[in-house]
N, C-alpha and C positions, 0 to 999 in steps of 0.2 A: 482354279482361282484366278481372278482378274488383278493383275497390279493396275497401279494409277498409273503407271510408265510405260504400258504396253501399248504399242501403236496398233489401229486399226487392221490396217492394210497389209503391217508385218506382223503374220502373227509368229513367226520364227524369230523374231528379236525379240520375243517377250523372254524367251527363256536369257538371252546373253542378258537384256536388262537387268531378271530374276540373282543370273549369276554372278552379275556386276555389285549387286547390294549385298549379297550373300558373301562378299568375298571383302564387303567391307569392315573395315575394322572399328567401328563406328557404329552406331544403332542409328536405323533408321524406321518409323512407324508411317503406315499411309491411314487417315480416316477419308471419309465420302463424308457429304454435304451433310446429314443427321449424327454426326460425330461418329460414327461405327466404324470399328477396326476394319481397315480393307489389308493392310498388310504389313507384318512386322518380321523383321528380319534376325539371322540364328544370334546377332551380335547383344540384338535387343534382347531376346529369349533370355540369353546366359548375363545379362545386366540384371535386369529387372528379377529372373527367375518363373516367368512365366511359361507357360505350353502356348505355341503360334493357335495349333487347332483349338485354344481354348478362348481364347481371345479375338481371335479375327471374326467378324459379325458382330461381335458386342459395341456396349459403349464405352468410348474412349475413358469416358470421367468413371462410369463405374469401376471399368478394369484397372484404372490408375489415378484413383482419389490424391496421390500427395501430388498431382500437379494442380487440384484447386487452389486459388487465394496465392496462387506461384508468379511470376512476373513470364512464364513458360506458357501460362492458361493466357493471360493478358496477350502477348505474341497469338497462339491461335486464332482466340476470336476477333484481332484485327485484324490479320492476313483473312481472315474469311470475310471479314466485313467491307473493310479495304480493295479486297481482290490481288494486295501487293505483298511483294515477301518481306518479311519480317526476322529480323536477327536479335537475339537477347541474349543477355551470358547471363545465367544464373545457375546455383546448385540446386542439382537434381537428387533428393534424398530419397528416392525408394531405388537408382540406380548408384549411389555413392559415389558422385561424381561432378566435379564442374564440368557446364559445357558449352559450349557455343551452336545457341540452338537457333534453326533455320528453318523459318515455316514460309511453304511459297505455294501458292494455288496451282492444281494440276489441270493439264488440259480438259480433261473430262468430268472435272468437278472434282471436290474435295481436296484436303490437302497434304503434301508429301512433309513429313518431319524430319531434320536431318539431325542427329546429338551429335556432336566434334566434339570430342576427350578435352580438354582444354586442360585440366586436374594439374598436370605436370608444369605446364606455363603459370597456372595460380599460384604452386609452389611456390615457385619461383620469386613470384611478385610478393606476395605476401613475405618471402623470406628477405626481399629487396627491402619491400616496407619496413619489415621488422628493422631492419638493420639500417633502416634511414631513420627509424621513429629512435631506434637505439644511439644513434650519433647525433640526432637531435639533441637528445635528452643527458648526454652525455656532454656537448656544448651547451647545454641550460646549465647543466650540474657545476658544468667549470665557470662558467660565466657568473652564476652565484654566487660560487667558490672563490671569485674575485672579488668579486664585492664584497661577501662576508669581510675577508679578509682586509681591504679596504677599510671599510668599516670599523674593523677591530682594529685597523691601524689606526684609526682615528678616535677609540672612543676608548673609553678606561674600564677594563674587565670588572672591578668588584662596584664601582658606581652609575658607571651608563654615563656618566659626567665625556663633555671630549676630553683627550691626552692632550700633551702638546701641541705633537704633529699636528692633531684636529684641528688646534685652535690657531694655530697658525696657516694653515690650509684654509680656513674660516677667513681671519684676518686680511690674507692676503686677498682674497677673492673680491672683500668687499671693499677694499681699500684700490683695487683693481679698475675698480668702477667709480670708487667715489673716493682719488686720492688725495683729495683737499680735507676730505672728514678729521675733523678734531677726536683724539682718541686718549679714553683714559683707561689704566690698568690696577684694581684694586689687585695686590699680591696677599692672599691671606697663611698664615702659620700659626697652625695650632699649639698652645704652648705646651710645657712638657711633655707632648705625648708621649714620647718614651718612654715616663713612669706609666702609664695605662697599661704597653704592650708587658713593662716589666713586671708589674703585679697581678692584673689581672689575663695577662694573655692577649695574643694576637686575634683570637674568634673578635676576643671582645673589642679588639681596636678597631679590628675590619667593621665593627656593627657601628661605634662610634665614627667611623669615617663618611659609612655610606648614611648614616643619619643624618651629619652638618652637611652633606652633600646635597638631601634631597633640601635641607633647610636653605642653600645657596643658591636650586633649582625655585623655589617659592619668592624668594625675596627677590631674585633677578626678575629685570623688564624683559619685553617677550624680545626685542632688540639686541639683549644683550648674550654678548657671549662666557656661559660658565664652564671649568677647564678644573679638572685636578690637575695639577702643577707635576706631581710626585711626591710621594710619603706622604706628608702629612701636609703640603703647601698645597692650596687651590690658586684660583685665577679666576676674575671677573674681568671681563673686559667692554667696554662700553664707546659706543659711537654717537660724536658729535652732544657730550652731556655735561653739562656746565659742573664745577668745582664743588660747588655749594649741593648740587643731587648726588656728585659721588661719594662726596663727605655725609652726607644724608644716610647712605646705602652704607656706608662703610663701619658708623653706630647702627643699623639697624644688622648688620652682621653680627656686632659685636654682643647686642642687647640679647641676639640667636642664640650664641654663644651661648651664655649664660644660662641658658634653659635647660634643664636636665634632661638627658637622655638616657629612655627605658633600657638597661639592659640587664643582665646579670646581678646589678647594685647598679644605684641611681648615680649617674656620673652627673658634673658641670664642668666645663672645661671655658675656656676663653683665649682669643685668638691674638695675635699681633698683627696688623695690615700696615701695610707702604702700598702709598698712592703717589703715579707717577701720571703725566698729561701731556700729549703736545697738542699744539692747535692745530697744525699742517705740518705735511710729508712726517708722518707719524713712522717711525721706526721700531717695531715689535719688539725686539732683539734687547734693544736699548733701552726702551722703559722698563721689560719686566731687569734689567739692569737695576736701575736706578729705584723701582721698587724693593727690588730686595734689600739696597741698602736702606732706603727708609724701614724694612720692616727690623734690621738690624738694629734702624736708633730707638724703634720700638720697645724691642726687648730691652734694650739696656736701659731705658724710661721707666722701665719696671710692667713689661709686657701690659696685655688685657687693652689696648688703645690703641687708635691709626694714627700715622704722621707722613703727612707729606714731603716725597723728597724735595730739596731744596742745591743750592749748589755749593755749599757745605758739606753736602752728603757726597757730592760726583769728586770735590775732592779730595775726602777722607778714600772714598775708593778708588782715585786713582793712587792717593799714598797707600792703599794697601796692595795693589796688584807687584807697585812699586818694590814696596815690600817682601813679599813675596819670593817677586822676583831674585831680588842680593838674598834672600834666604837660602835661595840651590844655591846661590854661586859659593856664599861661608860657607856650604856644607862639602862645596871642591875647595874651596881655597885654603881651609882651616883660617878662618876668621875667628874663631870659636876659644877660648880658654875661660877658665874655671878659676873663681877666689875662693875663698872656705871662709867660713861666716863661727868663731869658735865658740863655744858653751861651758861655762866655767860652773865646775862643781863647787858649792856656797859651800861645804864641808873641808875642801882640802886646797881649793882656790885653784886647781888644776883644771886645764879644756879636760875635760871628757866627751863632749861631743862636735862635730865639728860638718857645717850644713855647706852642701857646693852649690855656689851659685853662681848660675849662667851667664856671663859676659861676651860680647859681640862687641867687636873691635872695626867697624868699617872702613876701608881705606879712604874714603872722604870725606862721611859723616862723622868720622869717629867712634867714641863707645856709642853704641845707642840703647837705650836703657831700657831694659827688660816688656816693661807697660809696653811697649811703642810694637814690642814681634812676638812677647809670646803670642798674643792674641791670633797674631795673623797664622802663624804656625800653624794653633789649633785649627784653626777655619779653614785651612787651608791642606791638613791634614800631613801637613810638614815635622810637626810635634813627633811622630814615632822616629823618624832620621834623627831629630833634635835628640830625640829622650835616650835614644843607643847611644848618638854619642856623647853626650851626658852619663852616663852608665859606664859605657866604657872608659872615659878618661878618670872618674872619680873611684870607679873598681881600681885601675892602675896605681893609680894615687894611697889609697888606703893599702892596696898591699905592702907601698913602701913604710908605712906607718905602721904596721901589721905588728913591730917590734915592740912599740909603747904598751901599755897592758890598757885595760877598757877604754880605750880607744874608740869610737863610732863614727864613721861617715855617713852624711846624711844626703838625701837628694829626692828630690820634689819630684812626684808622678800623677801626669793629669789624667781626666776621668778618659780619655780615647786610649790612652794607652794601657788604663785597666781593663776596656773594651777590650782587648786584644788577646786571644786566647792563648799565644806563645808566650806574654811576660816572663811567667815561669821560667819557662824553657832558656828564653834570654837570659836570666838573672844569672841562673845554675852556671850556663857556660860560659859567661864571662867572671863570674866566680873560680870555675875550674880553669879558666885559660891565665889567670894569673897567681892561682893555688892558694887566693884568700879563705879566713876561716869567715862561713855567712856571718858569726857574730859582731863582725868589724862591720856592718854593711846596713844598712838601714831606709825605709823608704816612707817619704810622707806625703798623705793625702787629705785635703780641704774636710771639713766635716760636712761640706752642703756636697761633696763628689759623695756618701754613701748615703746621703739622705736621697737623691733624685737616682742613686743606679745600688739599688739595693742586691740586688744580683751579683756585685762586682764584690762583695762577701766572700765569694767561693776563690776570688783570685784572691784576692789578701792573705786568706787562709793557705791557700796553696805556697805564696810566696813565704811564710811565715813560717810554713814545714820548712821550708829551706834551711832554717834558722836564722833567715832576716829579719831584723824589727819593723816593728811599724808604729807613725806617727799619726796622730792627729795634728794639722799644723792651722795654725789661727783661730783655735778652739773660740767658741764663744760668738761667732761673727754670721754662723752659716744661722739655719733650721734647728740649730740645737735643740737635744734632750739629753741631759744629763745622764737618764738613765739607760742610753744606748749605750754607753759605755761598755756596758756587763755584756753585751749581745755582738760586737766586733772586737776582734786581735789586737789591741792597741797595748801594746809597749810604752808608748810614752805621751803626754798632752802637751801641747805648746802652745802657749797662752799667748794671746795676739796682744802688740805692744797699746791696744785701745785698752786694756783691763788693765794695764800695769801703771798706764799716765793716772788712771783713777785711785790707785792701792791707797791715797793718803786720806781719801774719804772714805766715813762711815760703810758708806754705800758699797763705792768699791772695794773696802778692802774685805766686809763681806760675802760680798759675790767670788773673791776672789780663797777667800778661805772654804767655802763651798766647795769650788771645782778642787781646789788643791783634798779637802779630805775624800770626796767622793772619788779624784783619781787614785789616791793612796789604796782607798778602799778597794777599788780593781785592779790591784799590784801594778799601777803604774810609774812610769816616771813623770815630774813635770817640771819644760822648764817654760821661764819665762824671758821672751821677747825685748826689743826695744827698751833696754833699760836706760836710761838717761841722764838720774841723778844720785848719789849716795842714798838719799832718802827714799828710793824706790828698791833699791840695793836692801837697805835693811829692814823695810816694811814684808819686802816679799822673801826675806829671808826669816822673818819672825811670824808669817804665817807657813812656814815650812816647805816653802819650794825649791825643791832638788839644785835646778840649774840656772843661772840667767846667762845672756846675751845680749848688746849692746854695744853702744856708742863710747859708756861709760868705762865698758872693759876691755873691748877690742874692734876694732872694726876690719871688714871682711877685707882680704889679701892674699897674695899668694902665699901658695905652700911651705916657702922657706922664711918666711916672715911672721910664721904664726910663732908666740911664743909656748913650744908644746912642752910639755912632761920629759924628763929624761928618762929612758928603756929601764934603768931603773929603779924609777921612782914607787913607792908602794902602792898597793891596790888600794882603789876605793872602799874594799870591803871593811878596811881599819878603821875607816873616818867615819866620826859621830858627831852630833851637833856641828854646828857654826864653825868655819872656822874663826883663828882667834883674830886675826885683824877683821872679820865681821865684828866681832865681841869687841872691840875696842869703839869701832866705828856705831854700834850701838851704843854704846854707856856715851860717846859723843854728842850723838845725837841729843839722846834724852837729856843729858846735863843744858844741850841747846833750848830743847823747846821747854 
């Protein structure tokens, strides 16, 4: 047999040639000019699986069809067209193997194949690749992973609407570029909603949220920026847009409002907006400020409308930060004491009830009168520090009093503090820390605080196990329904001193025999308020109300100034009808009019 490598003239080097391929670890295949096996070596053999004597003389393509259509076939027929060698790395699949294939023209015609295993170096690459495609893909994932999160730092989960941050990220950017832009901040606040979450559930408030939401996405310009605020507040914000277009937008929110949204049961809600504006060097911070207090004069306008802040409103709200402020400090200083407001039984002329009311004593202002901080309290969420120690000083107080027989101490409990799931907890142990009986103890709440937190039913009642009483106090004034009465704990009604200035007309006195039989009617007590003249004294004593309080019988003071009952004086449970100087002061009257 002729190799392509054997020299003429040595024919003794054909065999070291022979031995030299044979010895390699590598296939190597020789064809001649008509493609025909001229020599294939034992490496080739045990690759491929062929027999040499079965192969050598054929044709290359017949004996090894999978190199057709191969980039290995392309390499051959240029190195034979060419005349030049040719290199190509491709996988060789009837040998299972990458290789580095080398086709070069032999002296004598045809040409020498050389396969270099390459396999182990692809490995390699391929495993490099992979783990580069991997760390790519791995810094995409984090890199999105940023941005998501980005993103959701800036945008509000249940609406798509921006958060804050957004909109202030937003703001800042554009004001960045255009800081002379005139900027206005519509502050929007849904009203009530807490009755929606109370009665029908959160599913349903979140459907009511992201609905006026997309309604806020509709009616904003493409300009403009919309923001839920938090809870239930949104935020429009607007660039360079005259008083008159934000006042525009801020009825056309409102008229939104109004439209019923599909859910569960058809709800309509309506909103309160404060709009606040500068012309230049606009300050985010400080309008949605100044917004909010405009939406505050909102509300108390009687919600459902916008109002523009004004500088009336900046300093109402600096008098309440003001506020506020000596708020913590009475609450280190003990600025704080208590008068007691008493309730004279119309049966025996005796207090039997006896209401504590909060006085603040400022070292500069002086008293300052209740209107001017509870408010701020609330808002401010100072009310629960207020209301303990309100609790606590007037539990103390009544233990001393603890000897008198029916006896009640009374004290006013706002709706945040029946928010508070400890009340209970509180009452008990300041009951048990000074070893009063609950019956001496008493607590009272607005009739419009169980009309808007219906929920707050299960404290009352709780507190009520205790053996606390509980008042309705300014009955007549809230959302009244008479017939709620049968459906909360109510111990006792207390008729707002507006029904009692009326008792001497038709009308009012009435309305006023009404509440009194329908309170009777739910074992209650009832007293009445703001009494002022004998003639209101015995009008509401002749339509048979329990207790009064006033101007006329006592006015509120301290504890050792009230004129109380002696320890032992008889129980209430003796006394029937009038007493008799009522009975006089009747037959007075009438002989008057």
């Amino acid at each position: 047999m002729v190799t392509p490598f054997a020299p003429a003239a040595a024919p003794s080097s054909a065999v070291e040639v022979i031995d030299t391929l044979e010895s390699f670890s590598d296939m190597y295949i020789g064809v001649d000019a008509d493609w025909r096996v001229t020599y294939i070596n034992a490496q080739a053999e045990m690759r491929l699986g062929v027999c040499r004597d079965e192969v050598v003389g054929r044709d290359v393509w017949e004996q090894f069809p999978d190199l057709l259509g191969t980039p290995i076939e392309e390499a051959y027929r240029e190195s034979a067209r060419t005349g030049r060698p040719v290199t190509v790395e491709a996988f060789y699949r009837a040998a299972d193997l990458w290789s580095e294939t080398r086709v070069f023209p032999l002296r004598r015609g045809g040409l020498g194949v050389y396969f270099r295993d390459i396999t182990e170096r692809r490995v390699m690459e391929r495993e490099r690749d992979r783990l580069l495609a991997a760390e790519r893909a791995a810094r995409a994932a984090a890199e999105q992973a940023q941005q998501d999160l980005a993103h959701q730092a800036r945008q509000d989960a249940l609406t798509g609407l921006l958060n804050r941050d957004g909109l202030r990220e937003q703001v800042d950017s554009y004001l960045a570029l255009w800081p002379s832009a005139a900027l206005t901040v519509l502050l929007i606040d849904l009203d009530r909603f807490k009755l929606v979450n109370d009665c029908l559930g959160h599913c349903v408030g979140d459907q009511v949220l992201t609905a006026f939401g997309h309604r806020l996405s509709q009616l904003a310009g493409h300009t403009d920026l919309v923001c839920r605020f938090g809870g239930d507040a949104y935020a429009i914000v607007r660039f360079d847009a005259s008083a008159a277009a934000a006042s525009e937008l801020a009825e056309a929110v409102i008229a939104a409002a109004r439209q019923p949204i599909g859910t569960c049961s058809m709800l309509t809600v309506t909103v309160s907006i404060g709009l606040a504006r500068a012309i230049d060097q606009a300050d985010l911070g400080k309008l949605m400020q100044q917004a909010d207090a405009a939406v505050y004069r909102a509300k108390d306008a009687g919600r459902d409308q916008a109002v523009w802040f004004d500088e009336q409103m900046h300093l109402e709200a600096v008098q309440r930060l003001q506020t506020e402020h000596y708020l913590r400090r009475a609450l280190e200083c003990d600025e704080f004491f208590l008068d007691y407001q008493p309730a004279f039984d119309l049966r025996c002329e005796r207090i039997n009830h006896v209401e504590a009311l909060l006085r603040w004593r400022h070292p500069t202002r002086g008293l300052v009168p209740p209107l001017d901080f509870i408010p701020v309290a609330e808002g401010s969420g100072l009310i629960h520090r207020v209301g303990e120690w309100v609790l606590a000083r007037a539990v103390e107080q009544a233990a001393r009093w603890a000897h008198i027989p029916d006896l009640r101490v009374w004290i006013n409990v706002s709706p945040q503090q029946l928010t508070h799931r400890g009340l209970p907890d509180l009452i008990a142990a300041h009951l048990d820390r000074v070893g009063l009986p609950a019956f001496h103890l008493g607590i009272e709440v607005t009739e419009s605080t169980l009309i808007d937190r219906a929920n707050l039913t299960r404290a009352l009642m709780a507190i009520r196990d205790l053996g606390v009483a509980i008042a309705i106090d300014d009955f007549g004034t809230g959302y009244s329904s008479l017939a709620r009465l049968s459906t909360f704990p109510v111990d006792v009604i207390k008729i707002d001193q507006s029904f009692v200035a009326d008792v001497r007309t038709a009308r009012g006195k009435a309305v006023l025999a009404g509440i009194v039989a329908l309170a009777h009617a739910a074992g209650a007590h009832v007293i009445a308020e703001g009494v002022e003249t004998e003639a209101q004294l015995a009008a509401l004593s002749t339509l048979g109300v329990d207790s009064a309080s006033g101007y006329l019988l006592a006015r509120p003071s301290e504890p050792d100034h009230l004129p109380l009952p002696r320890a032992t004086a008889p129980t209430l449970q003796g006394c029937t009808g009038p007493h008799p100087s009522l009975q006089h002061l009747l037959r007075r009257l009438a002989t008057v009019d």
